[in-house]
C-alpha positions in Angstrom: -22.0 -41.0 -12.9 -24.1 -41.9 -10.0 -25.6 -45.3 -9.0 -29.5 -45.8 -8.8 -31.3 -48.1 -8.0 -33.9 -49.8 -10.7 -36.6 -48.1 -11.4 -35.6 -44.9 -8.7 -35.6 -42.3 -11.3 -37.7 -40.4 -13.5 -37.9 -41.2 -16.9 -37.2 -38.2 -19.0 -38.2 -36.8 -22.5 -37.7 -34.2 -25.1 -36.7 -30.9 -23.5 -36.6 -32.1 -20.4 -34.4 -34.7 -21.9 -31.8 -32.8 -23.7 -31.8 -30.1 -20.9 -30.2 -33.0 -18.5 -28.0 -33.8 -20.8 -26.7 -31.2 -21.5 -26.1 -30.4 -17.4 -24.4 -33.8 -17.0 -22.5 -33.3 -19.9 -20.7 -29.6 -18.8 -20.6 -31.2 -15.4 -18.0 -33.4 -16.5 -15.9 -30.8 -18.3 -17.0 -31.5 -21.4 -18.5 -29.0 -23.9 -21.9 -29.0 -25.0 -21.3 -28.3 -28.9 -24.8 -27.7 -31.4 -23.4 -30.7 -33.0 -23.4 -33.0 -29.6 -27.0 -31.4 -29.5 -28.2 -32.6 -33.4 -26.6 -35.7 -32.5 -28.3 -36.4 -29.0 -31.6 -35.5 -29.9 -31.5 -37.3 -33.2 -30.4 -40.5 -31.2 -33.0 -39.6 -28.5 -36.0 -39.8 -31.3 -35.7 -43.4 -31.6 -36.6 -46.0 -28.9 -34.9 -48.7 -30.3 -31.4 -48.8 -30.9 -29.5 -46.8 -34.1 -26.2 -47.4 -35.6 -23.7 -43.9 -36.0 -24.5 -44.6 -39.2 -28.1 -44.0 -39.1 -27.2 -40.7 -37.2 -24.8 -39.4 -39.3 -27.4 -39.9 -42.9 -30.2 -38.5 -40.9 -28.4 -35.6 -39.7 -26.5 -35.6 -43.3 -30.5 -35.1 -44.5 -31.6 -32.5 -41.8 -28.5 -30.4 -42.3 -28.2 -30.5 -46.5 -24.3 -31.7 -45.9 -22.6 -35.0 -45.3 -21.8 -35.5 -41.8 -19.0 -38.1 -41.3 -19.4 -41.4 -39.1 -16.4 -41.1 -37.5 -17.1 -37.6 -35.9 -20.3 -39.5 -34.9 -18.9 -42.2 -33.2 -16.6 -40.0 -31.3 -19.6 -37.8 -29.9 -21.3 -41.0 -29.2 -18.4 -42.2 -27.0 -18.5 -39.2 -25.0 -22.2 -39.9 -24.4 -21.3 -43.3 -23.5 -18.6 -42.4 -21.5 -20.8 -39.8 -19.4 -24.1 -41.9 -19.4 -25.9 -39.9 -21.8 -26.2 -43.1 -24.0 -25.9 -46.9 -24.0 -24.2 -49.0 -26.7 -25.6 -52.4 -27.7 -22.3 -54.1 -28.8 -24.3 -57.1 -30.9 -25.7 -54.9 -33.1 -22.7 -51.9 -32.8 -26.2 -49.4 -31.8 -26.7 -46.8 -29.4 -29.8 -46.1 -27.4 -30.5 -42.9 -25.2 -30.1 -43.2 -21.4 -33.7 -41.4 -20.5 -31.8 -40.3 -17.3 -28.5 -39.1 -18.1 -25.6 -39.2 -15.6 -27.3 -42.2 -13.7 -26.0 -45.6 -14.6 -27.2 -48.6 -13.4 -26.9 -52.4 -14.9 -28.5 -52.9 -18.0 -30.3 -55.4 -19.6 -31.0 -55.8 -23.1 -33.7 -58.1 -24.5 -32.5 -57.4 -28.5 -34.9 -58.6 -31.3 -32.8 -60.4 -34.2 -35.9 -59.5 -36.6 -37.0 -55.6 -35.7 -34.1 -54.4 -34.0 -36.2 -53.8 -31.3 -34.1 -53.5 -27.1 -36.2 -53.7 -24.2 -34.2 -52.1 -21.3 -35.5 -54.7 -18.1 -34.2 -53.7 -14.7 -33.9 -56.8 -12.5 -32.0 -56.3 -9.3 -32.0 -60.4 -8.9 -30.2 -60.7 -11.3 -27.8 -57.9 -11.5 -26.4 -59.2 -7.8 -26.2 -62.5 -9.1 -24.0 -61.8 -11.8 -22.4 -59.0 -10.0 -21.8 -61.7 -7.1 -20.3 -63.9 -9.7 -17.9 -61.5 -11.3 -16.6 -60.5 -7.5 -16.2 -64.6 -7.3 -13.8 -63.9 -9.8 -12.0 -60.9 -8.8 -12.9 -59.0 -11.7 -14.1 -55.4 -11.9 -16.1 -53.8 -13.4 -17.8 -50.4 -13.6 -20.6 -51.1 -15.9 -22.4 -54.1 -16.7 -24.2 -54.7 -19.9 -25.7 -57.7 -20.5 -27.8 -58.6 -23.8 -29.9 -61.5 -24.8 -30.5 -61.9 -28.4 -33.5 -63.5 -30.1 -37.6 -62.0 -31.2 -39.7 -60.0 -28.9 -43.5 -60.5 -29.0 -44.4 -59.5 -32.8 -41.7 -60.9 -33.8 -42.0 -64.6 -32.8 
């Protein structure tokens, strides 16, 4: 995966979507199976994070046969693994990375109420906390941060 900086790249969508995806995905060596497909652009549907779970009954319902969790969550760490996705560890969800292959640090504003995850890019704050885990001698690849509590309509 590549750095970016906030807000430097396109946002992408359906075909265009799925098509990047898939490139970033055999890029890595990995194989781009119709089931890594159904599950991406299931999980790319939804602007707000879904559980494997949601996945696997959705696709379960698409497909007129059960589709097992756990062979959900493994595609979904691939995705995660190649920055096709995002996980939001409070709630165990995933959320599409609308430019795949490009990591950056993320925040997470996640509503207790709707579910709802505003993605907010602030560079501010991303040094500071990046200065602060260098303080500490820690590294790290990806940082995820999340705040938990209700958006707007929520409130």
């Amino acid at each position: 995966m590549s750095e970016c900086e906030p807000h430097a790249l396109k946002e992408l969508s359906g075909d265009e979507l799925v098509a990047a995806a898939r490139s970033v995905l055999i890029r890595s060596g990995e194989q781009w199976t119709t089931m890594r497909e159904a599950v991406f652009v299931e999980l790319a549907r939804f602007e707000r994070p879904i559980s494997a779970y949601d996945v696997a009954d959705r696709l379960s319902e698409i497909r007129g046969k059960r589709v097992a969790p756990n062979s959900i969550y493994r595609i979904l760490d691939v995705f995660v693994a190649n920055g096709l996705a995002v996980r939001i560890e409070s709630s165990n969800a995933y959320i599409v990375n609308s430019h795949p292959g490009h990591s950056h640090d993320c925040i997470f504003l996640v509503c207790e109420e709707c579910g709802d995850a505003a993605h907010v890019d602030d560079p501010d704050v991303s040094r500071s906390v990046r200065a602060l885990v260098g303080r500490r001698q820690f590294h790290t690849d990806h940082l995820v941060l999340e705040m938990r509590g209700l958006c707007r309509q929520c409130a």
